[in-house]
C-alpha positions as CSV (number, residue, x, y, z in Angstrom):
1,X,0.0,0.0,0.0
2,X,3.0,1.9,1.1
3,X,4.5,1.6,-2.4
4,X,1.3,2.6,-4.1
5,X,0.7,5.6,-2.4
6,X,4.2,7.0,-3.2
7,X,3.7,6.0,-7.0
8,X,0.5,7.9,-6.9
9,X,1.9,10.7,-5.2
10,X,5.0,11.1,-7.4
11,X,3.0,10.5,-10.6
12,X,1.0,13.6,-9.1
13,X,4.2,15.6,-8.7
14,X,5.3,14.7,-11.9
15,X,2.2,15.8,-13.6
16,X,2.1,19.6,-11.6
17,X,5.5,19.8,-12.7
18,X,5.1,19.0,-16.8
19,X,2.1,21.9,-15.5
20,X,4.3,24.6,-14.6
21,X,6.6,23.7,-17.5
22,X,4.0,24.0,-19.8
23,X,2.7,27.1,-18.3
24,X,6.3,28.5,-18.0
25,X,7.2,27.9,-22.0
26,X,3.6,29.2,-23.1
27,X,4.4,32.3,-21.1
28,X,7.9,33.3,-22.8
29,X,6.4,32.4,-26.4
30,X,5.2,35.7,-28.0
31,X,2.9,34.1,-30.1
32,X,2.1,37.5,-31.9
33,X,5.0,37.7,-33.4
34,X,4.6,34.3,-35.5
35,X,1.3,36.1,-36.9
36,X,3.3,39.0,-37.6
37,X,4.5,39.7,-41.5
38,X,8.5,41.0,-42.3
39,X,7.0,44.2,-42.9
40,X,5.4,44.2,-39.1
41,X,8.2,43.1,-37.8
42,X,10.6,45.3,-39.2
43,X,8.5,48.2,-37.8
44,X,8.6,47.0,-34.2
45,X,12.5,46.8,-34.6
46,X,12.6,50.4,-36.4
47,X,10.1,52.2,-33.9
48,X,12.3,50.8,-30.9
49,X,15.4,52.0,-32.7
50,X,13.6,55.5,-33.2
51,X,11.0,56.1,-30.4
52,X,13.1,54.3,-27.7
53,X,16.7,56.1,-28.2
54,X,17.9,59.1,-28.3
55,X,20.6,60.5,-30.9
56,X,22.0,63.9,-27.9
57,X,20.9,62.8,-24.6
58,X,19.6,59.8,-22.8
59,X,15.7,59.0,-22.6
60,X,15.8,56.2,-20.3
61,X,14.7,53.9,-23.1
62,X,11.0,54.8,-22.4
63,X,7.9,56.3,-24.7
64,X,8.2,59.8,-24.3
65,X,5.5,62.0,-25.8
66,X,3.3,64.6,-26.0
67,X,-0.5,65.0,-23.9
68,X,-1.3,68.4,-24.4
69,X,-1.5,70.5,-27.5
70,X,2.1,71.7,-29.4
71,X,2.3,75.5,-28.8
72,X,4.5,76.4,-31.6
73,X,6.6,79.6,-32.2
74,X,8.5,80.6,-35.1
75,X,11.2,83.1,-34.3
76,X,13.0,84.1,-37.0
77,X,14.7,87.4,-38.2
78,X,13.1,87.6,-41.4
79,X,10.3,87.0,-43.5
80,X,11.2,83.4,-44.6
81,X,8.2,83.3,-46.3
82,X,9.0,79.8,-48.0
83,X,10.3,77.9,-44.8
84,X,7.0,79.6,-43.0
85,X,5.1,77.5,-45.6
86,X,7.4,74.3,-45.3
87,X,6.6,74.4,-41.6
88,X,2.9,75.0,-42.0
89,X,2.6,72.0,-44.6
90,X,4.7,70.0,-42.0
91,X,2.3,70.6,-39.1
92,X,-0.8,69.9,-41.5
93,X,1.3,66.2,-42.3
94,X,2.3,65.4,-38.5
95,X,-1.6,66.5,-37.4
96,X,-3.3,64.6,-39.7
97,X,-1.7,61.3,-38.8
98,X,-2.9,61.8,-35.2
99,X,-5.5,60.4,-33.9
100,X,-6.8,61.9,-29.8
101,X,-6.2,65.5,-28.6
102,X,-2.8,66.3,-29.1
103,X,-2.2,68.3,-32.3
104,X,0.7,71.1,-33.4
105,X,-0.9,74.8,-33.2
106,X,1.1,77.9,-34.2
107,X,1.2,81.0,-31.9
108,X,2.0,84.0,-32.6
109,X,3.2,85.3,-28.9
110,X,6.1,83.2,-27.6
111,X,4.7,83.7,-24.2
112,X,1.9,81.2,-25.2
113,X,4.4,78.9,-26.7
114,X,5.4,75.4,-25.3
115,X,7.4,75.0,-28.3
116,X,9.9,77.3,-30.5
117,X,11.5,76.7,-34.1
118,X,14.2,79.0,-34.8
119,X,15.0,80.1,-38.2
120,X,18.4,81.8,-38.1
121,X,22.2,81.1,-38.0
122,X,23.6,79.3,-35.4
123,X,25.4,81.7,-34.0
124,X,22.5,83.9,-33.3
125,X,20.7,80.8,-31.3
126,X,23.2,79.9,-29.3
127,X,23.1,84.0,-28.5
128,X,19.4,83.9,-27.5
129,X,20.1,79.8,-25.9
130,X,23.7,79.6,-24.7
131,X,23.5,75.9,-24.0
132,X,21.9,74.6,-27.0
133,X,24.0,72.8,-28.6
134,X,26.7,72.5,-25.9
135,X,28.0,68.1,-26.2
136,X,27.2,68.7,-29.6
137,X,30.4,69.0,-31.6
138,X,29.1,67.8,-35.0
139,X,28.2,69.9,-37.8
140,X,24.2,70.4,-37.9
141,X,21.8,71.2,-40.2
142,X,19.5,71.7,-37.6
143,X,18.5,70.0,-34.2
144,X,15.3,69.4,-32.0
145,X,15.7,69.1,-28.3
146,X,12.9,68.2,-25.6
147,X,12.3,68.8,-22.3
148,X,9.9,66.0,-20.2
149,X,9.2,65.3,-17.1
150,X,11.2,62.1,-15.1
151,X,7.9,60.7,-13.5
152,X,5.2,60.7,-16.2
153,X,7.4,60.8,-19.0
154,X,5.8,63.7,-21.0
155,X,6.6,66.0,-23.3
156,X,6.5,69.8,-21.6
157,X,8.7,71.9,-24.0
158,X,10.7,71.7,-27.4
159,X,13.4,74.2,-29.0
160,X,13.6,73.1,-32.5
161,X,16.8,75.0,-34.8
162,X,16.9,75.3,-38.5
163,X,19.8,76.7,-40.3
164,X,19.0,79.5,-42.8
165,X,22.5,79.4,-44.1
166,X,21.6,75.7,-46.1
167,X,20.1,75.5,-49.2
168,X,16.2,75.6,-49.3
169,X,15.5,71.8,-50.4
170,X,17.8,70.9,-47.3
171,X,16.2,73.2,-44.9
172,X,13.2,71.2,-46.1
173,X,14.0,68.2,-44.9
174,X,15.4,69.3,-41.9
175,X,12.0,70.7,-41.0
176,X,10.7,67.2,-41.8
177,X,12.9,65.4,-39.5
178,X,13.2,67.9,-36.4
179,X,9.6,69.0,-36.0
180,X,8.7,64.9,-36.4
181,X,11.8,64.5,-33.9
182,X,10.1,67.1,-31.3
183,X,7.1,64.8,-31.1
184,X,9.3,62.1,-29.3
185,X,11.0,60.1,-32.0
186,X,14.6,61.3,-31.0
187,X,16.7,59.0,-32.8
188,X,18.3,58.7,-35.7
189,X,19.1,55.6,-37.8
190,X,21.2,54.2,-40.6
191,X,19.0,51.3,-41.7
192,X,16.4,52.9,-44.3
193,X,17.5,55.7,-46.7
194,X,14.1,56.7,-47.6
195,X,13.2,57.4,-44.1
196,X,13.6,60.9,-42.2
197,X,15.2,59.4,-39.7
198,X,18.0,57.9,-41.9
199,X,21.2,59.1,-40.1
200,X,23.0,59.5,-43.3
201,X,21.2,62.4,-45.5
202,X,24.4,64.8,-45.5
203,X,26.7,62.8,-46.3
204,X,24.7,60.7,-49.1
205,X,23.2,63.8,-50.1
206,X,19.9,62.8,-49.7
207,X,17.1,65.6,-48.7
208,X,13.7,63.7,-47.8
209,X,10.4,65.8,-48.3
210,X,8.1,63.2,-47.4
211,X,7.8,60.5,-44.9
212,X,8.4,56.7,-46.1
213,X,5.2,54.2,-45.2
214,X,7.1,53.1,-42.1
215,X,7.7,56.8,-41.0
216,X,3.8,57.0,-41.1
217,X,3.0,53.5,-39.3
218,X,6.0,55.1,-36.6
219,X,3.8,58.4,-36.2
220,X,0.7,56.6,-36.0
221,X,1.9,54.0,-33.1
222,X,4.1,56.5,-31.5
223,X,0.2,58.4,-30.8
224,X,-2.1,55.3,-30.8
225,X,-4.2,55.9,-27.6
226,X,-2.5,52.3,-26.0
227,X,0.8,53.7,-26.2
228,X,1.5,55.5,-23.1
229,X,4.5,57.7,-21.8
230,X,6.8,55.8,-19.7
231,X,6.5,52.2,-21.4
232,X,9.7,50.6,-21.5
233,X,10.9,48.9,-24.6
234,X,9.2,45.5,-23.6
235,X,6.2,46.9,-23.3
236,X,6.0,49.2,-26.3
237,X,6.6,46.3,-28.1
238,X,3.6,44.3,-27.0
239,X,1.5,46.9,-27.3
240,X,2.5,47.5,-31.2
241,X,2.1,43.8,-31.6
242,X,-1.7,44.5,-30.6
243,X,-2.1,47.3,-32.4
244,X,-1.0,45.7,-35.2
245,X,-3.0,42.5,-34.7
246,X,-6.2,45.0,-34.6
């Protein structure tokens, strides 16, 4: 009886534990990502890359974003006229791919502004923002730089520089990639030429005027109503993997 007793209770044991093995393998499967396509999968890769890094300063690897509206203010020590258009179409692009409340609005009084573009030499900005590019010892066509808070991970304030002294089709670009950049994609990358985040414009002589597909699908995640400020890069990425499943 002895004998039969321990039999049965080791088969027992022996059963819990095939269980919790079972339990513990289904767990650290993402099965997701099987019914993902290459093209999926190479966006979750690419917005981690982008959203998750930072190309000037650490971001903790976390979502960081706007919640509130965009203030915007253009200072500039001319007319400009042209680049004032670029930037206009550029909000009209970035806003329409939003979906919620947060959207870029111009302002015409800086002391409204959460948010300033600077259209000017670099010299004068570093006049009117001392620090601004201090680290930074790179040549730049332009820069984007945002301030957040460390416990909620949000967006507060964005200083945005544009360097009048380039030619007009690369000033276009640049106010493609740093007003996107201000929104909280920070990072640059070498991987896809066509993007406006593709680290290597200057020196391939590349000036982008439009966003790729993925730059789109990166915008569009980046402000889906399940991605929140503060996700780590575990996180993000399950919650792209249900966005994209939906």
């Amino acid at each position: 009886m002895k004998t039969k007793a321990l039999l049965k209770e080791r088969t027992i044991l022996f059963i819990i534990l095939l269980i919790t093995l079972g339990i513990i393998v289904y767990n650290s499967v993402d099965f997701n990502d099987h019914e993902l396509s290459e093209y999926d999968r190479e966006l979750v890769s690419y917005f981690s890359e982008v959203a998750l890094s930072a190309e000037f300063y650490d971001n903790s690897d976390r979502i960081i974003k706007w919640t509130e509206p965009m203030n915007l203010y253009i200072w500039k020590d001319g007319e400009f006229n042209r680049q004032v258009s670029i930037i206009k179409n550029t909000i009209n692009k970035i806003n329409n791919l939003i979906e919620g409340e947060f959207k870029i609005k111009l302002v015409d009084n800086y002391l409204k502004s959460n948010a300033v573009i600077f259209l000017m030499e670099k010299d004068e900005v570093e006049s009117l923002v001392p620090k601004i590019f201090e680290g930074i010892e790179e040549e730049l066509a332009g820069l984007a730089l945002i301030e957040y808070e460390l416990d909620n991970y949000e967006i507060k304030h964005a200083k945005i520089f544009i360097d009048i002294n380039e030619p007009l089709q690369t000033q276009e670009s640049t106010i493609l990639e740093e007003l996107t950049q201000s929104i909280g994609l920070m990072n640059d990358s070498e991987k896809y030429s066509k993007s406006i985040f593709y680290q290597n414009k200057a020196l391939d002589s590349i000036n982008t005027v439009e966003y790729s597909k993925m730059d789109v699908d990166i915008i569009k995640i980046l402000y889906h109503p399940k991605m929140k400020p503060g996700l780590n890069i575990k996180k993000a990425e399950k919650v792209i993997k249900q966005i994209l499943k939906n």
